[in-house]
PAFI-493356 format. One record per residue (C-alpha): residue in one letter; x negated, y, z. Coordinates in steps of 0.1 Angstrom, whole numbers, padded with zeros to 4 digits. Each point is the difference from the previous one (the first is absolute). Example, Ala and Ser with C-alpha at 12.3 -4.5 7.8 and 13.67 -1.06 7.14 Angstrom:
REM residues 2
SITE   rest      c1      c2      c3
SITE      a   -0123   -0045    0078
SITE      s   -0014    0034   -0007
//
This chain:
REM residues 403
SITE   rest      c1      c2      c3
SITE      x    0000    0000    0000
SITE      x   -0027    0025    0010
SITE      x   -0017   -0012   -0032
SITE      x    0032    0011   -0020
SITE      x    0009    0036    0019
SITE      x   -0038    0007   -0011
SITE      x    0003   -0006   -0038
SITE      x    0029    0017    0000
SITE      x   -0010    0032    0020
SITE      x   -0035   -0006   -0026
SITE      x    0027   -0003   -0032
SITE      x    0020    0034    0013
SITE      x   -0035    0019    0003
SITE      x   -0010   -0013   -0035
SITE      x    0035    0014   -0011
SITE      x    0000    0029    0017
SITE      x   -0040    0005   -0015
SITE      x    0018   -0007   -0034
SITE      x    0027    0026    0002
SITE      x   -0018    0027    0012
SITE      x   -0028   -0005   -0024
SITE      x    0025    0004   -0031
SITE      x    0018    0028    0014
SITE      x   -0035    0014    0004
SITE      x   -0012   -0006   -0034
SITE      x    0032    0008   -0019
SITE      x    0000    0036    0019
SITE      x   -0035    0008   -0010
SITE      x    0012   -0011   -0036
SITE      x    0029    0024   -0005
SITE      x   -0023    0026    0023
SITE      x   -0020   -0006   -0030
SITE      x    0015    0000   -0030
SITE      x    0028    0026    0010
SITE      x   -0030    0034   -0002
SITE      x   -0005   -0013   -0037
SITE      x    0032   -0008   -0009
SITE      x    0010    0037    0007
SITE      x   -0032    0015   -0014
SITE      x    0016   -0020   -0033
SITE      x    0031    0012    0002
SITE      x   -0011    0037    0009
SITE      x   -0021   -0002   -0033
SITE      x    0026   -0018   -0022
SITE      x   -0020   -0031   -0004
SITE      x    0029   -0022   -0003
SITE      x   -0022   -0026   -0017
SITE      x   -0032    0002    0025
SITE      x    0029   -0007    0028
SITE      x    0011   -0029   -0017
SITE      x   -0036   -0011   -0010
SITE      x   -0008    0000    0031
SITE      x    0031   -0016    0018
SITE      x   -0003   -0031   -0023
SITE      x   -0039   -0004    0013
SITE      x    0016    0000    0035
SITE      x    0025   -0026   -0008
SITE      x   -0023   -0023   -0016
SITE      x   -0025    0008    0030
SITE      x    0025   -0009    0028
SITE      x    0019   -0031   -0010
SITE      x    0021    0009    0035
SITE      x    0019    0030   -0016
SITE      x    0036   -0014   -0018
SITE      x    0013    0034   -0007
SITE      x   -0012    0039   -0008
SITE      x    0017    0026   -0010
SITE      x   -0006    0039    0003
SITE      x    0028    0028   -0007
SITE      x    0003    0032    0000
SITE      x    0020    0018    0024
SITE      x    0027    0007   -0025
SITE      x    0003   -0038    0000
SITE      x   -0016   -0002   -0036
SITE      x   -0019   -0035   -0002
SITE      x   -0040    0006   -0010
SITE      x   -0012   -0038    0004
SITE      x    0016   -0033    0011
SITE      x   -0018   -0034    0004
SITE      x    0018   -0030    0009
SITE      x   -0007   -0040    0004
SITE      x    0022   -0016   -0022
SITE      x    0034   -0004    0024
SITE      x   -0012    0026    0024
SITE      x    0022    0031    0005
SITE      x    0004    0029    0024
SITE      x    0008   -0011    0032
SITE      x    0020    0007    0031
SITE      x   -0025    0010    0029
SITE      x    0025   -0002    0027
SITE      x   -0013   -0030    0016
SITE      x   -0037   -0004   -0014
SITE      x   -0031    0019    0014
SITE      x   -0016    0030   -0014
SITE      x   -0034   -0002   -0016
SITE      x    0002   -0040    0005
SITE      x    0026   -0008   -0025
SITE      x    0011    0036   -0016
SITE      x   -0016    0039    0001
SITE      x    0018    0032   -0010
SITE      x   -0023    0031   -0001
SITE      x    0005    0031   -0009
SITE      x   -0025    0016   -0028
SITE      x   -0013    0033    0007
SITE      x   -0017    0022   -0022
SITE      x   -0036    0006    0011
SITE      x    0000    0036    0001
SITE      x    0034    0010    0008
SITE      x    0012   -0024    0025
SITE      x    0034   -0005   -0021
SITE      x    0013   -0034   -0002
SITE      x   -0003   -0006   -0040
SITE      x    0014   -0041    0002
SITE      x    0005   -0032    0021
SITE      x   -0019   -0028    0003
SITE      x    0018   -0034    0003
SITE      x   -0022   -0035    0003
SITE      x    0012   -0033    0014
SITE      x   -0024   -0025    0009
SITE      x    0005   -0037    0000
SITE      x   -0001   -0021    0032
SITE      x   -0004   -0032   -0013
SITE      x   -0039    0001    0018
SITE      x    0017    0004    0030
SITE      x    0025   -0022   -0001
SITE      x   -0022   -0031   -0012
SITE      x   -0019    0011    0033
SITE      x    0030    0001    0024
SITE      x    0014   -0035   -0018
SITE      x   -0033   -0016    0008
SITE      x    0000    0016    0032
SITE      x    0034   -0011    0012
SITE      x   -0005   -0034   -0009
SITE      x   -0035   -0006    0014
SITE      x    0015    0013    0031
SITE      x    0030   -0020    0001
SITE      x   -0022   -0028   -0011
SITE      x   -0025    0000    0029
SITE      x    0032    0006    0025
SITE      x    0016   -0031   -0007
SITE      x   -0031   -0019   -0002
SITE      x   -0007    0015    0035
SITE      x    0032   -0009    0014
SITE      x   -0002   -0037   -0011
SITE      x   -0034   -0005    0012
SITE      x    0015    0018    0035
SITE      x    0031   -0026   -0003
SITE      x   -0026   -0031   -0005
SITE      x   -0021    0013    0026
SITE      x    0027   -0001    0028
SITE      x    0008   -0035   -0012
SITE      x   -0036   -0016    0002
SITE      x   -0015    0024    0033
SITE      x    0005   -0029    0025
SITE      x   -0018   -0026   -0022
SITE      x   -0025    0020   -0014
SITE      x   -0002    0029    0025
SITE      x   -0043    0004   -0004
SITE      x   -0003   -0002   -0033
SITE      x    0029    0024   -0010
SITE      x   -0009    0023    0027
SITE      x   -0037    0001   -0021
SITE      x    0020    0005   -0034
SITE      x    0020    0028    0019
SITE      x   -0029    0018    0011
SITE      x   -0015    0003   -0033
SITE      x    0036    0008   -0015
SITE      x    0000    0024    0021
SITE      x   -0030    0013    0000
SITE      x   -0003    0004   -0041
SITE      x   -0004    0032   -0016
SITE      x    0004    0002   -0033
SITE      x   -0024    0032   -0004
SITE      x   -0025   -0025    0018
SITE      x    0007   -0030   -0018
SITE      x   -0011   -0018    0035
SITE      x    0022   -0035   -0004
SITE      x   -0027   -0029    0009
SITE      x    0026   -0028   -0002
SITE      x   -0003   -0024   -0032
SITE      x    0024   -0023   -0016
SITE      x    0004   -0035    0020
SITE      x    0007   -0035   -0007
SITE      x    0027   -0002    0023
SITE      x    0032   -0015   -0016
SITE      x    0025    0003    0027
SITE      x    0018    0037    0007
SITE      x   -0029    0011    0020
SITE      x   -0021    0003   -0030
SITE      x    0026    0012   -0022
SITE      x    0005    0029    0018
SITE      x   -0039    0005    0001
SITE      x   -0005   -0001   -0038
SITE      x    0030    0022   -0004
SITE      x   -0018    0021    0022
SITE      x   -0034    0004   -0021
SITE      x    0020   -0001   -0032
SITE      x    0020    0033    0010
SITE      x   -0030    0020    0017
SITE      x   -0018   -0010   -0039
SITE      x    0028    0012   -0014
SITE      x    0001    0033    0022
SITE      x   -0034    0006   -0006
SITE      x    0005   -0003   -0038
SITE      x    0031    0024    0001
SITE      x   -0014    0019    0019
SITE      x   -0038    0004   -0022
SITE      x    0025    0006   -0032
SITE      x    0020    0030    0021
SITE      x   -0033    0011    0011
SITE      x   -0011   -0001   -0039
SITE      x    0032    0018   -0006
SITE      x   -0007    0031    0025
SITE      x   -0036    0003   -0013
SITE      x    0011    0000   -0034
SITE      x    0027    0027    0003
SITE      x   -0025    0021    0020
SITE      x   -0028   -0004   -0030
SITE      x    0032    0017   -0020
SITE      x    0010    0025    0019
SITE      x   -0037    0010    0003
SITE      x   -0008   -0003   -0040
SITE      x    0036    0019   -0007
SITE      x   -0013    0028    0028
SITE      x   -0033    0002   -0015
SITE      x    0014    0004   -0037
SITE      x    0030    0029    0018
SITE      x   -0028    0019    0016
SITE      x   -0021    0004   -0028
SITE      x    0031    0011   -0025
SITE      x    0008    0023    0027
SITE      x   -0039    0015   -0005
SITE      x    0007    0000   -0037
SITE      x    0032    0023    0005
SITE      x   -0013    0021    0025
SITE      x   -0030    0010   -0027
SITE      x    0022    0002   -0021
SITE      x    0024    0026    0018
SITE      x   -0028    0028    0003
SITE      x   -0021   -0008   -0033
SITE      x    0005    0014   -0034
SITE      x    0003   -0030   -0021
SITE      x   -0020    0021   -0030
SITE      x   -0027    0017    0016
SITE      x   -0003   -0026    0033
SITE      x   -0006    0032    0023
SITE      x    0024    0014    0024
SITE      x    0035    0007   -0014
SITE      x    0019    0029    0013
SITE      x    0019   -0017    0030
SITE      x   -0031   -0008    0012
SITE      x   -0014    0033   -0003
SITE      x    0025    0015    0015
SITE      x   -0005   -0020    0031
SITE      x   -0036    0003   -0001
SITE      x    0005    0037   -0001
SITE      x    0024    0002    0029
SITE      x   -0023   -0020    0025
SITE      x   -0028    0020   -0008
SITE      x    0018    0030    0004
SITE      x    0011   -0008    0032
SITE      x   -0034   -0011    0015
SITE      x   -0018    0034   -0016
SITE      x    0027    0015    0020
SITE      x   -0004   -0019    0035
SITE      x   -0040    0003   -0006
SITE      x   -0002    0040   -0018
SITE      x   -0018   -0013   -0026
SITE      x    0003    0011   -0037
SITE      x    0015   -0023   -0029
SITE      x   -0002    0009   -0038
SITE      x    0021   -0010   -0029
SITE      x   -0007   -0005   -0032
SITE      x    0018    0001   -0033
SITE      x   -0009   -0008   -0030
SITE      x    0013   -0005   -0036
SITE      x   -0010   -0015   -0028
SITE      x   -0007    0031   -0028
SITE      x    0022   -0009   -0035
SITE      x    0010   -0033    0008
SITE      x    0034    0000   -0017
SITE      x   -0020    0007   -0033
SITE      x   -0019   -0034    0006
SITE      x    0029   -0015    0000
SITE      x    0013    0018   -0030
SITE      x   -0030   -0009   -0017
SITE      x   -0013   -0036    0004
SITE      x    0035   -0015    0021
SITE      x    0009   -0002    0038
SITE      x   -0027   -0033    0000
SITE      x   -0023    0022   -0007
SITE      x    0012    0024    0029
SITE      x    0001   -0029    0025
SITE      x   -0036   -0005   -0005
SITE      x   -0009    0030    0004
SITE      x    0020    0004    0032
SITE      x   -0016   -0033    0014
SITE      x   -0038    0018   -0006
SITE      x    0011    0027    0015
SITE      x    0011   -0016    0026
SITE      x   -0033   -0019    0005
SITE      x   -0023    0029   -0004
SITE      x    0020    0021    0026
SITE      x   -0004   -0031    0021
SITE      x   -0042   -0001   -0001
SITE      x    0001    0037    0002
SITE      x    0014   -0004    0038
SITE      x   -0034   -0001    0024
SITE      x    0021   -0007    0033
SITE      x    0025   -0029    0012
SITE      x    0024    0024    0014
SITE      x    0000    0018   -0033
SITE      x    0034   -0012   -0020
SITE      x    0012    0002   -0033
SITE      x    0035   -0005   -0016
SITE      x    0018   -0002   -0027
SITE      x    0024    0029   -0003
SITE      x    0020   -0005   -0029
SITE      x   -0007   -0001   -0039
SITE      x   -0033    0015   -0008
SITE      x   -0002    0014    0038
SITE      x   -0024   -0014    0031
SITE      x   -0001    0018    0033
SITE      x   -0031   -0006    0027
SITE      x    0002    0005    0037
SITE      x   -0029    0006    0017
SITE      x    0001    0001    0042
SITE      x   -0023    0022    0019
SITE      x   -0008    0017   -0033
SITE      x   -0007    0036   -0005
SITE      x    0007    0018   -0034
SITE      x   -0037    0001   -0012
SITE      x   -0001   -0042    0006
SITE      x    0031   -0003   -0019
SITE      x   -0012    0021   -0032
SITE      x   -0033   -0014    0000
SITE      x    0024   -0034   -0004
SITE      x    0019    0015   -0029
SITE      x   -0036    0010   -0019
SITE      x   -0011   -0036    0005
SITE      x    0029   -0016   -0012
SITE      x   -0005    0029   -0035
SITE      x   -0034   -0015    0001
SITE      x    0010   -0035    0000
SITE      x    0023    0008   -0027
SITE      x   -0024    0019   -0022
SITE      x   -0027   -0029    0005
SITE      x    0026   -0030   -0003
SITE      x   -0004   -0018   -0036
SITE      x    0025    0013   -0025
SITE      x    0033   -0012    0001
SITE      x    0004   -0029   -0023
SITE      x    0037   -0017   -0010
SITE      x    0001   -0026   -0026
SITE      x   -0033    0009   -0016
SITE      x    0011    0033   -0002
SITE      x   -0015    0031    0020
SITE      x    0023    0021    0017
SITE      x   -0027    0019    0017
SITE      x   -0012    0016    0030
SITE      x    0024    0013    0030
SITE      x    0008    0028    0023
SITE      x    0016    0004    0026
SITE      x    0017    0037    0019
SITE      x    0000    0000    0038
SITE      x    0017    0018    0026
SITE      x   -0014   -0001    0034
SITE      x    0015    0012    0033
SITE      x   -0018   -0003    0038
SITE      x    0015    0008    0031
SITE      x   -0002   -0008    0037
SITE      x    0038   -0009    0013
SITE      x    0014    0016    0026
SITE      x    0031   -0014    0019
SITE      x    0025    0018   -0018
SITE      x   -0015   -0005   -0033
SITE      x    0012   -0024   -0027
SITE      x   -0011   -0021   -0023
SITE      x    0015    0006   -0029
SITE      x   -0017    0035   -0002
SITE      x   -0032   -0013   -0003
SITE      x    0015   -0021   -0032
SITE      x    0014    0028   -0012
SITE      x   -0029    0023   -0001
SITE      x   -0020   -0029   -0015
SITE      x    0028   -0003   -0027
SITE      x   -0003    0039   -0007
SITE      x   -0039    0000   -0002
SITE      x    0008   -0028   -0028
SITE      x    0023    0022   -0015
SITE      x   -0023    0031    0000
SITE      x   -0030   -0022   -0012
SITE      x    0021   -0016   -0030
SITE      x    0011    0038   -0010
SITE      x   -0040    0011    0002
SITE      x   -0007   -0021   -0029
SITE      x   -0006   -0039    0020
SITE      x   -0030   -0015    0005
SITE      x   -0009    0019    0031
SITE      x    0009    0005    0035
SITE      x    0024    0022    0022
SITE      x   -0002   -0001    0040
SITE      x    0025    0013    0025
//
């Protein structure tokens, strides 16, 4: 009996393990997949969504069911098993056997769709079926070796009290049973080889649940592994431009604001930079918009070695347009920058597209320094950067104007 309530409290921890390790894992999977889903929809990449939702059905043999809409109930992507339909959730469990989550767009917060997967239990119920009969198994093997032990104690009171000590005493984390089969024919030695026979049989139910855990932890870790490192790719991609692979604007504009506020809490000085690309719509006019993205990405690497300093950043802006912050930076730092940078650009091989040479580049910079005080904001110091840009485009480009 003791033998029995102790598999079964061992079968209820393996099931508990089990249920709470797929909850587990299918929350960090729609935790997951939900931040790209809505950078999809945000973007309109209806086919990337689904793209990408049929690589995490094949990936997760689990999921029966997907489906996003929007929240005017239109229908962007449905995946079904073949007999598997939407569900009533009233009496199933959330994130074991169905999810519903809301989609929100990344930068707005708004809900743009729902999310709705169900998730087989078939795993879990081969477990709890093999489970439930083990248990019952070793319980009525326990209570018919208890019967026959009542019926033989008098006659064979020493050598059943030995069997019952090691009985008892058995473990099946320990594996510990000494007692081998006998050649005893009477009911004595039945009951002894029924014995052995079911702690074998414990032991091997108990290696293959064993196997079982191990083998769902091995997945859950792989599956985390493979999460956390899509999660690194989206996060790089959130803040990078996918053209230039600086800084893109969001980015910046956090950058900015961090540094702002520490040159405010320390009185130190922060400059800005803007900068702009001189004629760059007539490259485009002239040898394509290829052309002009190559361009852009040499730009974009020359403005890059220019930088001396690892707090020094540099951004994309917008178009032809890059912006630099420089922390603890006074105006004549941040000019000397911008002369580099015309340097860079003046020594930097000609600009070559398809065989064909497009030229050197120049670039028009605005520059504006100040030391924040607590009232001051931020956007002023983009602004006076933006009219220095302005001023230096109308002086004929190719040169620099400070603020």
């Amino acid at each position: 009996m003791i033998v029995g309530i102790e598999r079964y409290q061992i079968s209820e921890n393996i099931l508990s393990q089990f249920i709470e390790s797929k909850k587990s894992r299918n929350l960090l999977l729609v935790n997951t997949i939900t931040p790209i889903l809505s950078l999809n929809i945000s973007l309109g990449l209806e086919s990337a969504n689904k793209e990408y939702l049929d690589y995490i059905a094949r990936e997760n043999a689990d999921l029966t069911f997907i489906e996003i809409k929007t929240i005017d109930k239109k229908t962007l992507y449905t995946y079904s098993l073949p007999n598997e339909e939407r569900r009533d959730h009233s009496n199933e469990r959330e994130y074991i056997d169905f999810c519903s989550k809301n989609i929100n767009d990344a930068a707005t917060e708004d809900v743009v769709g729902v999310l709705h997967l169900h998730f087989s239990d078939s795993d879990y119920q081969n477990i709890m079926s093999k489970n439930r009969w083990l248990t019952l198994k070793i319980f009525f093997m326990t209570l018919v070796l208890l019967g026959t032990f009542v019926f033989l104690i008098r006659r064979e009171f020493k050598y059943l009290n030995i069997l019952s000590e090691n009985v008892l005493s058995y473990d099946p984390k320990l594996n510990n049973f000494s007692l081998t089969t006998t050649q005893r024919q009477d009911e004595v030695g039945i009951i002894h080889n029924a014995i052995v026979s079911m702690v074998e049989k414990i032991g091997s139910y108990t290696k293959i649940l064993d196997d079982v855990n191990l083998s769902l932890e091995d997945k859950i870790k792989e599956r985390t592994k493979e999460l956390e490192e899509a999660n690194k790719q989206l996060k790089a991609l959130a803040v990078t431009d996918e053209l230039t692979q600086l800084s893109n604007r969001r980015h910046f504009e956090e950058y900015f604001q961090n540094s702002w506020d520490l040159a405010k809490r320390k009185g130190l000085a922060v400059s800005l930079i803007m900068c702009d690309i001189d004629y760059f719509k007539k490259v485009n006019d002239t040898y394509g918009h290829q052309a002009g993205d190559e361009v852009l990405k040499k730009v974009a690497a020359i403005l890059r070695k220019s930088l001396k300093r690892s707090s020094d950043f540099v951004a994309r802006y917008g178009g032809e347009e890059f912006i630099i912050v420089m922390y603890e930076t006074n105006l004549d730092v941040a000019e000397e920058l911008c002369k580099r940078v015309q340097e860079n650009l003046k020594n930097a091989d000609a600009f070559v597209f398809d065989g064909e040479k497009i030229g050197h580049v120049t670039m028009s910079f605005g520059v504006s320094c100040t030391t924040p005080k607590r009232d001051d904001n931020s956007e002023h110091l983009i602004k006076l950067a933006d009219d220095a840009l302005y001023k230096a485009k109308r002086s004929g480009r190719n040169c620099i104007v400070t603020f």
